[in-house]
N, CA, C and O atoms as a CHARMM CRD file, in Angstrom:
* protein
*
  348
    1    1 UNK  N     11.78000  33.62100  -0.92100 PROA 1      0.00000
    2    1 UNK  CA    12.65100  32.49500  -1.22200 PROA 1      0.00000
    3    1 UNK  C     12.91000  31.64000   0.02700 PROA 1      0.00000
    4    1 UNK  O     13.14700  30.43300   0.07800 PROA 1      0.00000
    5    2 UNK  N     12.82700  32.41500   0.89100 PROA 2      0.00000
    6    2 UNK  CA    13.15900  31.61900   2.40300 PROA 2      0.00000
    7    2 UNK  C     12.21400  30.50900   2.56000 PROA 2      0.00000
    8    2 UNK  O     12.43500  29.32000   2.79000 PROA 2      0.00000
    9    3 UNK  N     10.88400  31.28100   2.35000 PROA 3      0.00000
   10    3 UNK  CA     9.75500  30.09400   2.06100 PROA 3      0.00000
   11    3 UNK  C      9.73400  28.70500   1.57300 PROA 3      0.00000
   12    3 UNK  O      9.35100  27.69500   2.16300 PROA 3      0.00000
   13    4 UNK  N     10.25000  28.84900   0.30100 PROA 4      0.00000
   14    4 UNK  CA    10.36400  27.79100   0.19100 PROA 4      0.00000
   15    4 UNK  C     11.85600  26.89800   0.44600 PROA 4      0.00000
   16    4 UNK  O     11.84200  25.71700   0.10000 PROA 4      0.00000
   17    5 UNK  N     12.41100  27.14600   0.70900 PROA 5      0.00000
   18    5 UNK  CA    13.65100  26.66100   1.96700 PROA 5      0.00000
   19    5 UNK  C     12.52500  25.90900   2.96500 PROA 5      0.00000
   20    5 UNK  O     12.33300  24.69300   2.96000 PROA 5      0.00000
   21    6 UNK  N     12.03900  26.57200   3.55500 PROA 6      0.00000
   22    6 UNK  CA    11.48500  25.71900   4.64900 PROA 6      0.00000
   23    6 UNK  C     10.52800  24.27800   4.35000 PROA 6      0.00000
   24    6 UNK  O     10.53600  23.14300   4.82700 PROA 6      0.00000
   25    7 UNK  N      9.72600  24.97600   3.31100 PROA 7      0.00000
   26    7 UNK  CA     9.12400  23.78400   2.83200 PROA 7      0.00000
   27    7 UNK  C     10.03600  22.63200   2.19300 PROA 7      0.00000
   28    7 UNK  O     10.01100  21.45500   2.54900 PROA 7      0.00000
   29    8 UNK  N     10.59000  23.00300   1.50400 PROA 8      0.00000
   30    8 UNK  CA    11.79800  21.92600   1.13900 PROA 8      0.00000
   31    8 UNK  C     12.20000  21.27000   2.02000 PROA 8      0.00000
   32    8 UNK  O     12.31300  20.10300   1.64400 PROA 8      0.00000
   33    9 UNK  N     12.61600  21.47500   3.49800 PROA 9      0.00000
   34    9 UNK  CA    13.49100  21.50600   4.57900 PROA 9      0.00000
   35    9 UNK  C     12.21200  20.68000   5.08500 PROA 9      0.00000
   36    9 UNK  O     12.56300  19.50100   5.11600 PROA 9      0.00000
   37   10 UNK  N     11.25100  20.76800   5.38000 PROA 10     0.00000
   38   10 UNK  CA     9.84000  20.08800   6.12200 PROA 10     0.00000
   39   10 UNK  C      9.85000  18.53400   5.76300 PROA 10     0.00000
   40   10 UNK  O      9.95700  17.43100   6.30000 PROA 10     0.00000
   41   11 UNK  N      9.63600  19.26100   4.26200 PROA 11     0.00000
   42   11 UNK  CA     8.75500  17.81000   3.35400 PROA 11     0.00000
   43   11 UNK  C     10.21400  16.91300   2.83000 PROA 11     0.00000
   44   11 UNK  O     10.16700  16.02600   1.97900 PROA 11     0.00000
   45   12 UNK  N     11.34900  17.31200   3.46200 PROA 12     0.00000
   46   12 UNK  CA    12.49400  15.96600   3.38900 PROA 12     0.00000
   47   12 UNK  C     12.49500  15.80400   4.65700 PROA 12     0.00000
   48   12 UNK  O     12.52300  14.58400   4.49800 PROA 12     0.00000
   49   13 UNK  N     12.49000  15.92100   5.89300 PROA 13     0.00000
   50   13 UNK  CA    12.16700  15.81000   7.00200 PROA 13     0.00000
   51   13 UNK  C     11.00200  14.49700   7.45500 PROA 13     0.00000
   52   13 UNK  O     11.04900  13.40400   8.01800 PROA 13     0.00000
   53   14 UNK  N     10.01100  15.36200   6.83500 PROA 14     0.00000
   54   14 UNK  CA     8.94100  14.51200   6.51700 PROA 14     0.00000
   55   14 UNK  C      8.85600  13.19900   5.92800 PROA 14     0.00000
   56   14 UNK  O      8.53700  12.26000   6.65700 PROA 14     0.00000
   57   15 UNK  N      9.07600  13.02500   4.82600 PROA 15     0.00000
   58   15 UNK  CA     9.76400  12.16300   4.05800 PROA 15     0.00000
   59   15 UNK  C     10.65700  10.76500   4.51100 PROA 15     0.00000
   60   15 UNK  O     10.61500   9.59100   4.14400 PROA 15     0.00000
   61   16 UNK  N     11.57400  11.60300   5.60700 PROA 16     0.00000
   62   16 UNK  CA    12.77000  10.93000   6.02100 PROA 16     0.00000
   63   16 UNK  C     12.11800   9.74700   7.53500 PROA 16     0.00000
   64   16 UNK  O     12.45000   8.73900   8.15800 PROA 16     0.00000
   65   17 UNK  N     11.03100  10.77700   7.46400 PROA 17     0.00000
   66   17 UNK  CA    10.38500   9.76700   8.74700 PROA 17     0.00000
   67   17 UNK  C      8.77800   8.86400   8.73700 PROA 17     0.00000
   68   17 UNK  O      8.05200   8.32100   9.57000 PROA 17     0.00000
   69   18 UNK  N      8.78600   9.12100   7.17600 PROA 18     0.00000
   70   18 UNK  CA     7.82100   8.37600   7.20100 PROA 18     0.00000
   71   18 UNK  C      8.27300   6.85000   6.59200 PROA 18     0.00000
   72   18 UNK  O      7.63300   5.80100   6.66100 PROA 18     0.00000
   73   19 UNK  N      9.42300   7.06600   6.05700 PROA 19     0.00000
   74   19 UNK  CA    10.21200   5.76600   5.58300 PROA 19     0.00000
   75   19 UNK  C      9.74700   4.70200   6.48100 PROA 19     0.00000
   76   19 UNK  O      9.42400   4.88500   7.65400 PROA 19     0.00000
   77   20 UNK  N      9.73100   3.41600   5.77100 PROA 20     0.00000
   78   20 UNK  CA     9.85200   2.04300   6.32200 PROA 20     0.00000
   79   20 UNK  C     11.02900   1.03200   5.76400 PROA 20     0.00000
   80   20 UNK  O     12.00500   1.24100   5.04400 PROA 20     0.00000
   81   21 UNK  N     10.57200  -0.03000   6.33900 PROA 21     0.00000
   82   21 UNK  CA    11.26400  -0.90000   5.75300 PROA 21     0.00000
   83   21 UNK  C     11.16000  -1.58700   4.37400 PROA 21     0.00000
   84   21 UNK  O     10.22800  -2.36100   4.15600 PROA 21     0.00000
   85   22 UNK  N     12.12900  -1.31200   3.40400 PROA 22     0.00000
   86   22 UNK  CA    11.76500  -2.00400   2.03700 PROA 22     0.00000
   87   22 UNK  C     12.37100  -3.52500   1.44500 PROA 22     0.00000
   88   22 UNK  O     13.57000  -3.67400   1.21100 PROA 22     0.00000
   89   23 UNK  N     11.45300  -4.51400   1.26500 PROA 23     0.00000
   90   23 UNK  CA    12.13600  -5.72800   0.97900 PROA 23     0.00000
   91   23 UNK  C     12.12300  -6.03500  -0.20400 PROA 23     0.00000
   92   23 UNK  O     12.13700  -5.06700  -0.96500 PROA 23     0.00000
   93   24 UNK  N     12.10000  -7.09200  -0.70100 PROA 24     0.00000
   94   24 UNK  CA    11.56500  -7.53900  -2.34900 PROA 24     0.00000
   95   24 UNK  C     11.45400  -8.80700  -2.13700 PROA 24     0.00000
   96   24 UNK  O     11.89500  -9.54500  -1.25700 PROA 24     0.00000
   97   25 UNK  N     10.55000  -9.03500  -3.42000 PROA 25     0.00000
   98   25 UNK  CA     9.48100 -10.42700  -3.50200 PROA 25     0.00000
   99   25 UNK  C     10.32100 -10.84300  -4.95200 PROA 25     0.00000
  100   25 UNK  O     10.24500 -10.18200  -5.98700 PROA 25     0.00000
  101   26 UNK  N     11.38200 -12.46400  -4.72900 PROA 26     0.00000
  102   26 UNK  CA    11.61900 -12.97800  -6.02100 PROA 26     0.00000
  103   26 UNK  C     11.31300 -14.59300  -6.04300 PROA 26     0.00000
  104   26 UNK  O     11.05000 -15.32500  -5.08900 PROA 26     0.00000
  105   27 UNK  N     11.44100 -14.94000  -7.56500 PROA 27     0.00000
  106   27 UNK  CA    10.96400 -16.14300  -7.38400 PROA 27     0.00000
  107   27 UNK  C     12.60400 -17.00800  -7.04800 PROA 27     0.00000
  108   27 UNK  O     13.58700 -16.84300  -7.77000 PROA 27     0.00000
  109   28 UNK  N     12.58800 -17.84200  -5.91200 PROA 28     0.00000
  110   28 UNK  CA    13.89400 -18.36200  -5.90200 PROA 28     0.00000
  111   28 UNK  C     14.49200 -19.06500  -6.75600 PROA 28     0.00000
  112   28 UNK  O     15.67500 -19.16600  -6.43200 PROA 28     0.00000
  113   29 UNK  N     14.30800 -19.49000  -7.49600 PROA 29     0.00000
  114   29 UNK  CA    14.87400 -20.14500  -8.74000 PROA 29     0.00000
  115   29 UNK  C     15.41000 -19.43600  -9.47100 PROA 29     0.00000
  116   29 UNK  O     16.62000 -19.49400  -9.25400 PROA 29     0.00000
  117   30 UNK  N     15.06700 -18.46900 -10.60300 PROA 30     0.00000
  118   30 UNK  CA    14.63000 -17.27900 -11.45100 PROA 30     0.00000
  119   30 UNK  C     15.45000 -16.22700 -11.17200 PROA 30     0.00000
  120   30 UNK  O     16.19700 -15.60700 -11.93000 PROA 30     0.00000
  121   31 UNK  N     15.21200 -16.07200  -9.88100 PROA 31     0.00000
  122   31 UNK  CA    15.27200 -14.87200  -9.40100 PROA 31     0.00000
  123   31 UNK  C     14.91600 -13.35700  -9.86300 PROA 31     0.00000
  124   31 UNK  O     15.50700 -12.28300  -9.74800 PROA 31     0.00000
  125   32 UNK  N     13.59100 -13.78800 -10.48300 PROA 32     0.00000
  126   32 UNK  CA    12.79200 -12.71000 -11.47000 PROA 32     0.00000
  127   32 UNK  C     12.21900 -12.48300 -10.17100 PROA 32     0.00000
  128   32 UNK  O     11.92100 -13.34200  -9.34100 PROA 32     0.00000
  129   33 UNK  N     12.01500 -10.39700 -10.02300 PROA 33     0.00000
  130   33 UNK  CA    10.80200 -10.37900  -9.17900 PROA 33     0.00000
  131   33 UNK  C      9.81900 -10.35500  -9.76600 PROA 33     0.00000
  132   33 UNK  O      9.59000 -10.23400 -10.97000 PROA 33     0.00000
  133   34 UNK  N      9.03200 -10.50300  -8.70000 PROA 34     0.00000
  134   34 UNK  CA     7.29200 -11.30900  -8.69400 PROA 34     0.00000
  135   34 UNK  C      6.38900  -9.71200  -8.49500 PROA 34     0.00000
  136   34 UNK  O      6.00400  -9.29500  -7.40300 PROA 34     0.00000
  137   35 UNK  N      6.20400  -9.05200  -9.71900 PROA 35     0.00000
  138   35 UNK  CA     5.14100  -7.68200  -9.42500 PROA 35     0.00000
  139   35 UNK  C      4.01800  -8.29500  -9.11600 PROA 35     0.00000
  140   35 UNK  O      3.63400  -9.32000  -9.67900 PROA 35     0.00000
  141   36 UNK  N      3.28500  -7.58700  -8.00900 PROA 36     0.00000
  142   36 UNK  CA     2.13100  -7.65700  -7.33900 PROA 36     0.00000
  143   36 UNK  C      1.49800  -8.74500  -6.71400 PROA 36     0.00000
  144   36 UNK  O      0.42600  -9.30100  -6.95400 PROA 36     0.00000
  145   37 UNK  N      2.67600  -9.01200  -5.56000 PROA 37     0.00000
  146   37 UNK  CA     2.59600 -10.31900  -4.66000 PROA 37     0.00000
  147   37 UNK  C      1.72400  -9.56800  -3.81400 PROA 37     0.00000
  148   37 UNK  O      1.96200  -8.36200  -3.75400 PROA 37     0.00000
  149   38 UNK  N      0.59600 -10.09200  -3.02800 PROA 38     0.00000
  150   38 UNK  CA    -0.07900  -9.66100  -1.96800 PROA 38     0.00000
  151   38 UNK  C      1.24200  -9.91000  -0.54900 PROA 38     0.00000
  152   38 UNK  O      2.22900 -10.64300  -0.61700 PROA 38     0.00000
  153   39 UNK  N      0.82600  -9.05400   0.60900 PROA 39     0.00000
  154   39 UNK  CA     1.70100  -9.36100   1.44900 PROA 39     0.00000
  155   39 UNK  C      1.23700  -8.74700   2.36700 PROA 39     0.00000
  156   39 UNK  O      1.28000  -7.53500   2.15600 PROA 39     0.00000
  157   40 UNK  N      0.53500  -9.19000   3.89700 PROA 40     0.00000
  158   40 UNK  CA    -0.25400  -9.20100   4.65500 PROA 40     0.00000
  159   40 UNK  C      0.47900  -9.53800   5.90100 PROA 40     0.00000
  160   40 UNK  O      0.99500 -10.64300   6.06100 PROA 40     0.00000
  161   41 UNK  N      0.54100  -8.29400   7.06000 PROA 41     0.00000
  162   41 UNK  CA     0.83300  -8.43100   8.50100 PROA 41     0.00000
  163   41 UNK  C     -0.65200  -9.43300   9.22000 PROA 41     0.00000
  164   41 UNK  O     -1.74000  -9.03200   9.63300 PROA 41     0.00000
  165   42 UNK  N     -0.19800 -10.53600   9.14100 PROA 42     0.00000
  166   42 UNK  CA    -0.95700 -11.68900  10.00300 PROA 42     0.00000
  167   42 UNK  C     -1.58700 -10.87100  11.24700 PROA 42     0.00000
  168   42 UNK  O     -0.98700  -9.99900  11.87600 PROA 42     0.00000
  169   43 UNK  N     -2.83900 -11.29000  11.47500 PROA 43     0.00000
  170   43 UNK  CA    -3.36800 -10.81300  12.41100 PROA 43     0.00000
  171   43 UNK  C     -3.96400  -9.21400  12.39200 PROA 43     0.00000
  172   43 UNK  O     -4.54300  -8.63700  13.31200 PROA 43     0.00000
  173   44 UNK  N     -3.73700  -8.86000  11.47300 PROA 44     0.00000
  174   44 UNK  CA    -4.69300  -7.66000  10.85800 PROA 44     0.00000
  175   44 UNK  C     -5.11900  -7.06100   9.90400 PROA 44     0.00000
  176   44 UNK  O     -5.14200  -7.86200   8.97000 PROA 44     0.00000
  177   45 UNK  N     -5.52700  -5.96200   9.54600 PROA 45     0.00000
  178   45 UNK  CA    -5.96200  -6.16400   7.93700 PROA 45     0.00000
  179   45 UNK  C     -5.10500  -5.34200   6.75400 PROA 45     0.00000
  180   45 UNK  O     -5.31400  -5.04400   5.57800 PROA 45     0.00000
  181   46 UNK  N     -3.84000  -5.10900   7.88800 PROA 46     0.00000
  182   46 UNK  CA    -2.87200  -3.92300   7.32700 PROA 46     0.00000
  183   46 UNK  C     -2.17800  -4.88400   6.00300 PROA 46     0.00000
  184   46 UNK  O     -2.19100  -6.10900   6.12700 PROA 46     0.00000
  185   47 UNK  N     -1.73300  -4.41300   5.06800 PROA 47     0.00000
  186   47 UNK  CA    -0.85400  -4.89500   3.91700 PROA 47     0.00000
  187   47 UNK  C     -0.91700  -4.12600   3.06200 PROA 47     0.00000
  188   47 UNK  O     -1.57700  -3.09000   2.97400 PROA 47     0.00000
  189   48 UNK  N      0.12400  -4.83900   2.03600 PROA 48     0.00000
  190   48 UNK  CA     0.45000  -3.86600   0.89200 PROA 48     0.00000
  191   48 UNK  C      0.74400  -4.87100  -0.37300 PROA 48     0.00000
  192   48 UNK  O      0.72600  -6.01700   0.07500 PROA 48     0.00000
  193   49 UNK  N      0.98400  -4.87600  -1.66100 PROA 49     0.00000
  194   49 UNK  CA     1.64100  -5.02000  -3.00400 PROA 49     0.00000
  195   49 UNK  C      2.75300  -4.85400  -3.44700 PROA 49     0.00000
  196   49 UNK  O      2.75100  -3.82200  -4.11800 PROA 49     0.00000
  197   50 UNK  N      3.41200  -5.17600  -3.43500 PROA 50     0.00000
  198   50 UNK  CA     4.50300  -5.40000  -4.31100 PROA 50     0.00000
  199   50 UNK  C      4.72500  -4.93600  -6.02400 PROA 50     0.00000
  200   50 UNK  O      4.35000  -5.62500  -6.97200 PROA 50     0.00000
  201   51 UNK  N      5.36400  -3.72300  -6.11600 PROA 51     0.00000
  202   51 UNK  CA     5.60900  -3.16400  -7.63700 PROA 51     0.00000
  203   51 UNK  C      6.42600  -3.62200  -8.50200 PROA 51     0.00000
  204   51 UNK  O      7.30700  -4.42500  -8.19400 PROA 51     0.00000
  205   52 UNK  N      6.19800  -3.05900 -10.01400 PROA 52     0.00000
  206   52 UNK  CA     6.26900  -3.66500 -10.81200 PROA 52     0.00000
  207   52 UNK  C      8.18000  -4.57700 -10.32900 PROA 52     0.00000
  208   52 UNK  O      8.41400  -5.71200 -10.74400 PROA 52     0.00000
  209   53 UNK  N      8.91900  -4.02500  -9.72300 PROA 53     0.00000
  210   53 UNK  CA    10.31700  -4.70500  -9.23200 PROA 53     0.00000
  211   53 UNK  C     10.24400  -5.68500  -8.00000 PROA 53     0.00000
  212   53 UNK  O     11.20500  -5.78200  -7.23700 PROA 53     0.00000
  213   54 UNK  N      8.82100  -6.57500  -7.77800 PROA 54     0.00000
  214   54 UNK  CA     9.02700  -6.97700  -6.60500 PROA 54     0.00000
  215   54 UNK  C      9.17100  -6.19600  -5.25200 PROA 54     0.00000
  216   54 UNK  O      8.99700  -6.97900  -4.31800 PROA 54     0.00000
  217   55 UNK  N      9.42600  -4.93900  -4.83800 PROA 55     0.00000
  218   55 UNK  CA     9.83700  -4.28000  -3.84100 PROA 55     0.00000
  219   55 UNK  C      8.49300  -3.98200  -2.85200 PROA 55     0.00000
  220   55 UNK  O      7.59000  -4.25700  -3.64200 PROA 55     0.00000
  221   56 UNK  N      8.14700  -3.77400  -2.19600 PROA 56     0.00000
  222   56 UNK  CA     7.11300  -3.45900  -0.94300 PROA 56     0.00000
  223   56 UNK  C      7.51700  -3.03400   0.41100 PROA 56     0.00000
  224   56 UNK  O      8.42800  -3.64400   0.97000 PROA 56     0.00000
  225   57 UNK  N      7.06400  -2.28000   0.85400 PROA 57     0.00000
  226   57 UNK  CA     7.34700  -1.23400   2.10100 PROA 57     0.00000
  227   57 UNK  C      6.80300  -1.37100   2.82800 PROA 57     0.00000
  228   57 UNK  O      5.59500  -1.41200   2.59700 PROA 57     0.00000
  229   58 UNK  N      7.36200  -1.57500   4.50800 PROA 58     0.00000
  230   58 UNK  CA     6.40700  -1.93100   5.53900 PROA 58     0.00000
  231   58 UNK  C      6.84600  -0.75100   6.57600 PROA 58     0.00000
  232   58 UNK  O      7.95100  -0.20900   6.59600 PROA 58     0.00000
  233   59 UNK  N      5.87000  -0.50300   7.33500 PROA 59     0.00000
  234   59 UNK  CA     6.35000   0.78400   8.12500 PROA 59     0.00000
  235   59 UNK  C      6.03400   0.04000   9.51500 PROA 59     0.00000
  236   59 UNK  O      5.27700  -0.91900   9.66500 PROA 59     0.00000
  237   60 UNK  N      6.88900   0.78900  10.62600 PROA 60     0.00000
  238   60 UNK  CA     6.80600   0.14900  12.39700 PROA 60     0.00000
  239   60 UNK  C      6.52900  -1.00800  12.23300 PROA 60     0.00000
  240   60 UNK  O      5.37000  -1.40800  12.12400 PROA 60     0.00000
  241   61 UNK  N      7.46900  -1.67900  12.19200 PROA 61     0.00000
  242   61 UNK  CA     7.34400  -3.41200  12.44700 PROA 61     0.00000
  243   61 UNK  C      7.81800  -3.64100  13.40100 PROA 61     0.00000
  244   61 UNK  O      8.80000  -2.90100  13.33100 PROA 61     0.00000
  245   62 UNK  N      7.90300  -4.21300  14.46900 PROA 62     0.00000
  246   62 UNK  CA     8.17100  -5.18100  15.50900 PROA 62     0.00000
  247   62 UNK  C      9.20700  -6.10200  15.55300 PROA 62     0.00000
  248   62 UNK  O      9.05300  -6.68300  14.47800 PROA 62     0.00000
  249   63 UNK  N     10.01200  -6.53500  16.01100 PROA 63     0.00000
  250   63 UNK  CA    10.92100  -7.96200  15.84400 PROA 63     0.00000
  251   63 UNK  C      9.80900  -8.95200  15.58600 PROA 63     0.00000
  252   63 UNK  O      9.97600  -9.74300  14.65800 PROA 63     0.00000
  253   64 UNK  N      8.41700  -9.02000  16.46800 PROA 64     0.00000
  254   64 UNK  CA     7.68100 -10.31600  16.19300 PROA 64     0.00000
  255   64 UNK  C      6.42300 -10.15700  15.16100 PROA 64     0.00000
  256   64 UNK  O      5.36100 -10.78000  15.18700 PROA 64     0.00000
  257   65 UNK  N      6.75000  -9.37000  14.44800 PROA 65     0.00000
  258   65 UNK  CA     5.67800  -9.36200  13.28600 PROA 65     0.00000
  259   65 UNK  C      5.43000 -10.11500  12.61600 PROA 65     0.00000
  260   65 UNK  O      6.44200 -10.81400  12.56100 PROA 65     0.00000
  261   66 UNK  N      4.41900 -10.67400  11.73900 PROA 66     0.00000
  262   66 UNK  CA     4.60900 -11.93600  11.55300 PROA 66     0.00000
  263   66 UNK  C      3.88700 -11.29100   9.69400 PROA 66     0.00000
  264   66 UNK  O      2.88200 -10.58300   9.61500 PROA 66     0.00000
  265   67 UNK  N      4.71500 -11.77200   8.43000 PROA 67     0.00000
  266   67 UNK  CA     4.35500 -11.21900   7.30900 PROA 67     0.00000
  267   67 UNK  C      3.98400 -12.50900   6.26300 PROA 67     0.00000
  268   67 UNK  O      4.72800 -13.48900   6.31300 PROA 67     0.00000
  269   68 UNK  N      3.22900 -12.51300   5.63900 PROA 68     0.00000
  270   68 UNK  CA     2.23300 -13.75700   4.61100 PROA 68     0.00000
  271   68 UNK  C      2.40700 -12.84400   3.33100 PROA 68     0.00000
  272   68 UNK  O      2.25900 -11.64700   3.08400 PROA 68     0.00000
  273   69 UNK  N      2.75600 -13.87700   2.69200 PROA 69     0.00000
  274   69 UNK  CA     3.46400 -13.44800   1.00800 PROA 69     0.00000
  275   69 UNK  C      2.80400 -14.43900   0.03500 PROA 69     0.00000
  276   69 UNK  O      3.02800 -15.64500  -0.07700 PROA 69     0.00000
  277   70 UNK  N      2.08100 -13.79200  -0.53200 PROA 70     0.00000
  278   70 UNK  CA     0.99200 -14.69900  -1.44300 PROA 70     0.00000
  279   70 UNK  C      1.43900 -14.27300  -2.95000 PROA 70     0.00000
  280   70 UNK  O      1.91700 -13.28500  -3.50800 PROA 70     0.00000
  281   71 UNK  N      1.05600 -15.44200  -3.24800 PROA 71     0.00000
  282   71 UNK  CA     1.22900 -14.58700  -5.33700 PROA 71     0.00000
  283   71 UNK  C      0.62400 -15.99500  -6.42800 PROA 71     0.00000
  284   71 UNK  O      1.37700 -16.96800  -6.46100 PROA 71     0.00000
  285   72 UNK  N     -0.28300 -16.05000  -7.01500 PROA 72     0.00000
  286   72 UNK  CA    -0.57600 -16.45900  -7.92200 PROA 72     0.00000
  287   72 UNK  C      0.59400 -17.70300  -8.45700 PROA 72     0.00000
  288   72 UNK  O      1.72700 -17.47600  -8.88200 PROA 72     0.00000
  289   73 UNK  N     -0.16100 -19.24900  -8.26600 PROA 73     0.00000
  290   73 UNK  CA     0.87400 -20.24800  -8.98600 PROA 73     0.00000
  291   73 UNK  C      1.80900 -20.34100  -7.89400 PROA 73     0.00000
  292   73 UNK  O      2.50900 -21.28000  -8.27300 PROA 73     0.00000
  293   74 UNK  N      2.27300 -19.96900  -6.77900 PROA 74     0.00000
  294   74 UNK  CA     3.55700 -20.14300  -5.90200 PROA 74     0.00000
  295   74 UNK  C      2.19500 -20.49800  -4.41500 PROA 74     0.00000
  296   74 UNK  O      1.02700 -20.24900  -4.11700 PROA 74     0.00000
  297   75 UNK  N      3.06500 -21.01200  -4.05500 PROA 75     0.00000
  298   75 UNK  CA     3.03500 -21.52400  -2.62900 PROA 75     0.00000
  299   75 UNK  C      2.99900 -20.06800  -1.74400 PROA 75     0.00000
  300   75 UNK  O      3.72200 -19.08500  -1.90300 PROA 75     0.00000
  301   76 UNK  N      2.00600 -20.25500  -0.84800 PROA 76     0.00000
  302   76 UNK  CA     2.20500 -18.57100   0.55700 PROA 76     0.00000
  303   76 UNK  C      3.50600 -18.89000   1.57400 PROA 76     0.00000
  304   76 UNK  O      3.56300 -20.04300   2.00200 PROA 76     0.00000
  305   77 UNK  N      4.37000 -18.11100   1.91700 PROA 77     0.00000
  306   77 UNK  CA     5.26600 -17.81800   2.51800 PROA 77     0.00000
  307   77 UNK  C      4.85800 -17.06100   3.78100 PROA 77     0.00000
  308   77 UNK  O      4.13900 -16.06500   3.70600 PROA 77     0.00000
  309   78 UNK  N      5.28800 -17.50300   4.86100 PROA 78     0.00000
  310   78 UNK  CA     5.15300 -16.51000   6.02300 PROA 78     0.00000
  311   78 UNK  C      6.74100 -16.47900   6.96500 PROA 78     0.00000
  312   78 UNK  O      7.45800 -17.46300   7.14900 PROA 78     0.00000
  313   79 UNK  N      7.01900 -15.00200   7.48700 PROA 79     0.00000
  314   79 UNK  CA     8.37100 -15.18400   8.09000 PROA 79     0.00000
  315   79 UNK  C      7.95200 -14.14200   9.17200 PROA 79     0.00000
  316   79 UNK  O      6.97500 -13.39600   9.11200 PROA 79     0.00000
  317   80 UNK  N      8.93500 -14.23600  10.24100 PROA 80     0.00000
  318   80 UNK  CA     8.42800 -12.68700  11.33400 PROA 80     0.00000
  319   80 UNK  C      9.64200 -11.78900  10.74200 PROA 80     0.00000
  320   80 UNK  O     10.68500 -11.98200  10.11800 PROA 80     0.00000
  321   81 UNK  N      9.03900 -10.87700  11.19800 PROA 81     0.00000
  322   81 UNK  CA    10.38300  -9.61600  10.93100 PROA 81     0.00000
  323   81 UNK  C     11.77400  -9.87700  10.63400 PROA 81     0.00000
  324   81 UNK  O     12.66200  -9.60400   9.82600 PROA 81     0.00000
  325   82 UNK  N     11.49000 -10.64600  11.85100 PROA 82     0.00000
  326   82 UNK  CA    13.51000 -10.96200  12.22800 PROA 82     0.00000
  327   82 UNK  C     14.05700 -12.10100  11.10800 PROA 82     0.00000
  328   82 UNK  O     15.03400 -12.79200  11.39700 PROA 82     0.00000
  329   83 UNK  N     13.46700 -12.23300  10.00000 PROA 83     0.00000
  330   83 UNK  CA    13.84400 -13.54400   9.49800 PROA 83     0.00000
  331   83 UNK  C     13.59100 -13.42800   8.29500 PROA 83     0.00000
  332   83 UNK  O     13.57400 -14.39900   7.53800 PROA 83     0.00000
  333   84 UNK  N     13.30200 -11.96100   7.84500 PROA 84     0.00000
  334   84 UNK  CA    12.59000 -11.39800   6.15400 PROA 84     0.00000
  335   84 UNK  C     13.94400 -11.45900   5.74700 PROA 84     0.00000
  336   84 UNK  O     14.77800 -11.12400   6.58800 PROA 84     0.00000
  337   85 UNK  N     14.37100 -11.85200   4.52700 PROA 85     0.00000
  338   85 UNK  CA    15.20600 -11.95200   3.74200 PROA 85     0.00000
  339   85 UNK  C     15.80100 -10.57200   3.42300 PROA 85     0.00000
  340   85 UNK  O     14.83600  -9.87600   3.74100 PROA 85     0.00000
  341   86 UNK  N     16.65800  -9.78600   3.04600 PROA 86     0.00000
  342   86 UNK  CA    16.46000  -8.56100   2.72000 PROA 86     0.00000
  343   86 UNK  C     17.37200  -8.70800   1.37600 PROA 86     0.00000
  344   86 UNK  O     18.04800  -9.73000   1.26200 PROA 86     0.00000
  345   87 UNK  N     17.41300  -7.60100   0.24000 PROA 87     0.00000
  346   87 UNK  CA    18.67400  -7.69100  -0.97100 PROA 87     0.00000
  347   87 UNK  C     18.86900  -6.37400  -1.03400 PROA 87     0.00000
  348   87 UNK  O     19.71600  -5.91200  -1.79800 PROA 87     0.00000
C-alpha cells in the first residue's frame, strides 16, 4: 500500500511541475470561445490548439515571448507574454 502512496505522491508532484500557463481564445464581441484557434510562439515551430472551451497551455514562457493567434474568418493576433489577456 505504501507503494502506491508514493506513486500517487510522484505523479502529483509531477503533474504540479509540468503545469504552464493557461489562457483562452474568445471572440471579442460574442464572447463565445473560439475551439481550435492555432497559436504559435513566433520564431519557432513550438505551438499548440486551443480546446473545445477556447483554453490552450503554454509552458516556460519568457516576459518577451512573442504568441500569434490565428483562427479561421478572424483577423491573426499577436501579443508578448506580458500583454496576453488572461480570464
Amino acid at each position: 500500500m505504501k507503494f502506491y502512496r508514493y506513486i500517487f505522491f510522484f505523479l502529483l508532484i509531477t503533474s504540479a511541475l509540468l503545469q504552464g500557463e493557461t489562457f483562452r481564445v474568445m471572440d471579442k464581441k460574442t464572447g463565445a470561445p473560439l475551439a481550435g484557434a492555432n497559436v504559435l510562439i513566433v520564431g519557432s515551430e513550438k505551438g499548440t490548439v486551443s480546446d473545445e472551451e477556447g483554453y490552450f497551455t503554454l509552458k516556460n514562457l519568457d516576459p518577451t515571448t512573442e504568441i500569434r493567434i490565428t483562427y479561421m474568418g478572424y483577423y491573426a493576433v499577436s501579443y508578448t507574454h506580458l500583454t496576453l489577456p488572461t480570464n
